[in-house]
C-alpha positions, -999 to 999 in steps of 0.1 A, spaced: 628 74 -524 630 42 -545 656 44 -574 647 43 -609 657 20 -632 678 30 -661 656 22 -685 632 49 -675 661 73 -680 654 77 -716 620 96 -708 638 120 -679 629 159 -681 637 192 -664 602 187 -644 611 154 -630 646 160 -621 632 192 -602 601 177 -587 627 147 -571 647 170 -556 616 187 -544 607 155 -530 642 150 -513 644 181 -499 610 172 -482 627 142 -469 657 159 -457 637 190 -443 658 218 -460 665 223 -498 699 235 -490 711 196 -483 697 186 -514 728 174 -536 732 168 -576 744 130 -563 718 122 -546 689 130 -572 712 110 -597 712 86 -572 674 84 -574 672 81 -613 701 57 -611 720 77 -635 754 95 -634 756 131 -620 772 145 -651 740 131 -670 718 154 -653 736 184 -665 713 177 -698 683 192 -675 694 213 -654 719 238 -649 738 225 -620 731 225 -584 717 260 -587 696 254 -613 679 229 -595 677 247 -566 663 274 -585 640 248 -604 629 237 -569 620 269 -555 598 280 -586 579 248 -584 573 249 -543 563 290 -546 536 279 -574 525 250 -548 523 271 -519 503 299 -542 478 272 -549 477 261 -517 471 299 -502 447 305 -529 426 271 -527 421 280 -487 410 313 -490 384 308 -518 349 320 -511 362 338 -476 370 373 -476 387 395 -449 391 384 -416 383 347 -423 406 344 -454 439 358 -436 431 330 -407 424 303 -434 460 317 -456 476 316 -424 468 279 -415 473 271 -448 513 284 -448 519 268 -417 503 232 -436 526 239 -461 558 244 -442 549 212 -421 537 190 -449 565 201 -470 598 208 -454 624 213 -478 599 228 -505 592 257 -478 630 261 -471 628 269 -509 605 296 -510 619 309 -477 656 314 -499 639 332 -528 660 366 -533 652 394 -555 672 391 -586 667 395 -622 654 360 -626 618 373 -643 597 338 -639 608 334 -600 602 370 -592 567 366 -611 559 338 -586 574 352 -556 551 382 -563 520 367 -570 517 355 -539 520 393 -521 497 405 -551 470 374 -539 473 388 -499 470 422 -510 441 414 -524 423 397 -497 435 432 -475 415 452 -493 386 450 -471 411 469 -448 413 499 -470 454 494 -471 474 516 -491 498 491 -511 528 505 -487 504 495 -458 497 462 -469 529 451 -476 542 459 -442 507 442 -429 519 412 -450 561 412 -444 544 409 -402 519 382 -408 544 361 -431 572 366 -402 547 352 -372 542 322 -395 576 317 -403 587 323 -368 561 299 -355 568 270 -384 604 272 -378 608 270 -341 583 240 -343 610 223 -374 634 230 -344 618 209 -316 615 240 -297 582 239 -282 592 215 -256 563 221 -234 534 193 -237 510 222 -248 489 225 -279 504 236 -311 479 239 -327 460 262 -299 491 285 -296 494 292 -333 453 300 -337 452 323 -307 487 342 -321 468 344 -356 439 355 -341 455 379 -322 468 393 -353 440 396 -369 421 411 -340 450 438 -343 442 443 -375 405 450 -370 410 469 -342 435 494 -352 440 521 -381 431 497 -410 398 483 -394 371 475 -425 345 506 -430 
């Protein structure tokens, strides 16, 4: 990232200390090596000068993962729109792995979100299993149901994004073509089994 002069110091907020460290962590591939120094670094300020937007390292952090789960609804939500069942869990499940791969450190983010009494991050954290509930309606879930249907679906993706951030598919084969057939094999589960659509 270029540094900033000083001079555009005097118009720094919370927002754009938050979205540069967003942006490093992107560049580093994990929000965890993100450091207070090296967003000053990018302002060209002092570290202690930051402290006057945000609360410390884990403020940021926190700051950080609120903004990438808000991205990542949006992003879910923009590729699911006008597709319902079936077709919307294969388009939400291409759209996370996007995410994670377009934005490395932000995903790290929403990956470390914990439950905790931290109301606007558990809001956001939520939303998103409120949005995939949603589109499993057409399965006739209970809520206990979907959630289980969801925690499954979010840990193939996760599975699947983070041995690929590892180098680990080694084998000159399609990535692309292994991650649609496990998705779609998912899916056909899904349709298949006790919470096929009547």
């Amino acid at each position: 990232m270029a540094r900033r002069s000083a001079l555009e110091f005097t118009a720094l907020t919370p927002q754009l200390v938050v979205r540069a460290a967003a942006d490093l962590a992107d560049e580093l591939g994990n929000v965890e090596h993100v450091t207070l120094a090296g967003v000053a670094a990018h302002f060209g300020i002092r570290v202690p000068s930051l402290y006057h937007h945000v609360d410390g390292l884990g403020g940021l952090v926190r700051g950080v993962s609120l903004l990438s789960l808000l991205e990542l609804a949006d992003c879910i939500r923009e590729a699911a729109r006008g597709k319902q069942g079936g077709e919307a869990l294969v388009a939400v499940a291409h759209a996370y792995r996007r995410f994670g791969r377009a934005f490395p450190g932000r995903y790290t983010a929403t990956v470390l979100v914990r439950e905790s009494n931290d109301e606007e991050l558990m809001t956001a954290a939520h939303e998103i299993n409120r949005f995939l509930t949603e589109l499993l309606l057409a399965y006739r879930f209970h809520t206990e149901d979907a959630l289980h249907t969801i925690r499954a679906l979010r840990s193939l993706a996760h599975g699947f994004i983070s041995l690929e951030a590892m180098g680990a598919f080694g084998l000159d084969l399609d990535r692309e073509e292994s991650y649609r057939r496990m998705i779609a094999t998912f899916i056909q589960g899904l349709e298949q089994g006790a919470g096929r659509p009547q």
